[in-house]
C-alpha positions, -999 to +999 in steps of 0.1 A: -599+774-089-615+789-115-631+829-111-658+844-139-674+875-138-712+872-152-737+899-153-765+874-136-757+840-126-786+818-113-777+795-087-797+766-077-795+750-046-820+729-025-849+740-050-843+773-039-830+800-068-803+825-058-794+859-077-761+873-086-758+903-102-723+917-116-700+900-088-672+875-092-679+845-078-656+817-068-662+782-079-647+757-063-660+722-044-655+710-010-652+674-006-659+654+021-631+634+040-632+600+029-611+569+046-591+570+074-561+591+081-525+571+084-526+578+120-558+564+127-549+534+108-517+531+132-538+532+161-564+503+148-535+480+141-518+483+177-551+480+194-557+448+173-525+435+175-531+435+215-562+422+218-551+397+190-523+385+213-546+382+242-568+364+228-537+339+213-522+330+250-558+322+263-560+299+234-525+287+239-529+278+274-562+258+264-547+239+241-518+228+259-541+220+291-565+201+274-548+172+274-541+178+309-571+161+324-570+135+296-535+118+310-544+126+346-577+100+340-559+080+327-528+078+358-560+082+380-575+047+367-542+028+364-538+032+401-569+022+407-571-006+391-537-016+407-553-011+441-583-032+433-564-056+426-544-053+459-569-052+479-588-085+464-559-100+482-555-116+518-541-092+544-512-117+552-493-148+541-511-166+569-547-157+568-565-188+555-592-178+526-620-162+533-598-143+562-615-163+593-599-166+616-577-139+613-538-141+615-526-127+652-562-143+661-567-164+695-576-193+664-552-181+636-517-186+627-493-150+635-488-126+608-463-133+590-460-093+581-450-074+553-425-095+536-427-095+497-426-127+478-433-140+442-470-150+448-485-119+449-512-140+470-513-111+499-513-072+506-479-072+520-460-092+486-471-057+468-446-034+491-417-021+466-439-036+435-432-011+407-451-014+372-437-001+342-464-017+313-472+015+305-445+036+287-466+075+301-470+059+338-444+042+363-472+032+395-450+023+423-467+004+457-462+011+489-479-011+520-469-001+556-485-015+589-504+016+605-530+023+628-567+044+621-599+051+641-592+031+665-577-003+650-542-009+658-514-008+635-507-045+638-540-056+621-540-028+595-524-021+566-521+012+546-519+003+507-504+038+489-498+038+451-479+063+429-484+071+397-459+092+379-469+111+345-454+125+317-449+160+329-434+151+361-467+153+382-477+125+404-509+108+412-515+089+448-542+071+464-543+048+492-569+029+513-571+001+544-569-033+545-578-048+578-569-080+595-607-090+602 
């Protein structure tokens, strides 16, 4: 800080002139506070740092989901396709093609029922069937004799396939075939 005594000292400020006479006057500057202090930088780096690491597990989580739906379409048209192709078979081993007359018909042959053989020319040789072609998916087939809205369980058959995916989660459909 520097101190001088003058006889007149003209000081200017804002266009406006200002008279000193024979006083001591004190020099000195005030600066303004520039940047930030280290407590405020502190502070700015923790509230980042959270929202950073919010933001992160959202994106985490979407990334590991999004192949999610991806393998599930995929189980999803697998088994479908596997029960299309079920059900484009004959409901037994002795319905005729074309399914008229029906096995268990006053005209047709009896059902021979669900007994699996090598053909794959009926619903029932399906039961137990397990496919392993593809290395993500096992679809395993199940076909039982049961009964809905009103047709008995003799003349219907409920088709139910599995399909297992990587992560342990398993896809199942099933439908109807009738004895018509």
């Amino acid at each position: 800080m520097n101190t001088h005594a003058y006889s007149n000292i003209y000081i200017h400020t804002h266009s406006r002139t200002h008279s000193y006479t024979n006083k001591v006057i004190f020099l000195y500057s005030v600066k303004k506070q520039q940047g930030v202090t280290l407590i405020e930088t502190i502070v700015f780096l923790v509230v980042v740092s959270i929202a950073l690491g919010a933001v992160m597990n959202v994106f985490s989580t979407g990334v590991v989901n999004s192949v999610d739906p991806v393998v599930r379409s995929r189980a999803l048209s697998l088994a479908q396709a596997q029960l299309d192709d079920i059900l484009s078979r004959s409901f037994d081993e002795n319905s005729p093609a074309g399914g008229i007359p029906a096995c268990d018909s006053t005209l047709g042959l009896a059902c021979a029922g669900i007994a699996a053989d090598a053909d794959f020319d009926d619903v029932g040789d399906y039961n137990g069937f397990v496919n392993n072609s593809d290395p993500n998916h096992t679809l395993t087939v199940s076909v039982v004799n049961a009964s809905f809205a009103g047709v008995l369980a003799a003349q219907a058959r409920l088709i139910t396939i599995q399909t297992s995916m990587p992560d342990g989660d398993v896809v199942t459909i099933s439908a109807y075939k009738t004895n018509f």
